[in-house]
N, C-alpha and C positions, 0 to 999 in steps of 0.2 A: 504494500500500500504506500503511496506517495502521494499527500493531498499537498494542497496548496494554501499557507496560514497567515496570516495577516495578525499584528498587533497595532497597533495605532494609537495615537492620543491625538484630542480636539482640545486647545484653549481658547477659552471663549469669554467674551465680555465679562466683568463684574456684572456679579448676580442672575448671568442669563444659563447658568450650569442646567438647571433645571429643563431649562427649555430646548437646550442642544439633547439632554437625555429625551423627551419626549419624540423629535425629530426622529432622530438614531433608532427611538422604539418602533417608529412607524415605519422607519428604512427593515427593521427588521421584522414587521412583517410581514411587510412587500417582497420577504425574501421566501415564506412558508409556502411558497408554491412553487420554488424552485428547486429542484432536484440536488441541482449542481453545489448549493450551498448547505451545507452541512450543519455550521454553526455561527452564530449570527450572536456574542454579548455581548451589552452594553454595561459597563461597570463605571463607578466613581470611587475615588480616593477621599476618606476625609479629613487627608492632611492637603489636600489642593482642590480647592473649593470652584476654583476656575478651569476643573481640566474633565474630558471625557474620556475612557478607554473605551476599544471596540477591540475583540477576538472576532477573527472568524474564520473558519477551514471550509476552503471551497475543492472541489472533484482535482480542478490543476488553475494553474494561472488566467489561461484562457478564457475559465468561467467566471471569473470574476472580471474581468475585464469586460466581456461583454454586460456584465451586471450592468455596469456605471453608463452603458448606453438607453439603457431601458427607461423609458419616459417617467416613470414614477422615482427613480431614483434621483433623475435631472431632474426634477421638480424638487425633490426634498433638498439638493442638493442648493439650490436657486433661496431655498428660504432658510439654509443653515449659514449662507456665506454673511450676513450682514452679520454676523454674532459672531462668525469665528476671526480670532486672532492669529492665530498659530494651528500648525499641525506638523506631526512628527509621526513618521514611520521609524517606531520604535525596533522592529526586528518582523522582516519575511524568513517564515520559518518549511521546510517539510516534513510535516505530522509523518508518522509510520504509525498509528494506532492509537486503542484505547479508549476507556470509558464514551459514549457519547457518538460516535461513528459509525458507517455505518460499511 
């Protein structure tokens, strides 16, 4: 098995933490119909009040890349940008297994 892993962090405006997690929630589950994508968290730190983590393991790279084409995604995408500051691609990983996979 060799999927394709993404960790990610979003920093986002003072005070709008909240509101990039709701986004990211809807991104993910605009994802539950996609085969390709496996796993889709959205996490927060409560020592960084301004930042969002996303995991997520998709079939290979390709499927995720065509994710970021898909019209619902460019929409959420379109109403996360006025709030994000920063974003960092903390570590592309390849999964080999384990709990949660399929």
């Amino acid at each position: 098995m060799n999927k394709f892993s993404l960790f990610g962090k979003f920093m986002v405006q003072e005070g709008k933490r909240d509101t990039m997690v709701d986004l990211l929630l809807e991104a993910a589950e605009s994802m539950k119909h996609l085969e390709d994508c496996e796993i889709y968290l959205v996490n927060i730190s409560e020592s960084e009040p301004n930042s969002v983590y996303v995991y997520e393991v998709w079939s290979d790279e390709n499927a995720h890349q065509a994710s970021l084409t898909l019209e619902a995604t460019k929409t959420l995408i379109e109403r996360a940008k006025p709030i994000i500051t920063g974003m960092e691609r903390i570590s592309t990983l390849k999964t080999k297994g384990g709990k949660g996979l399929s």
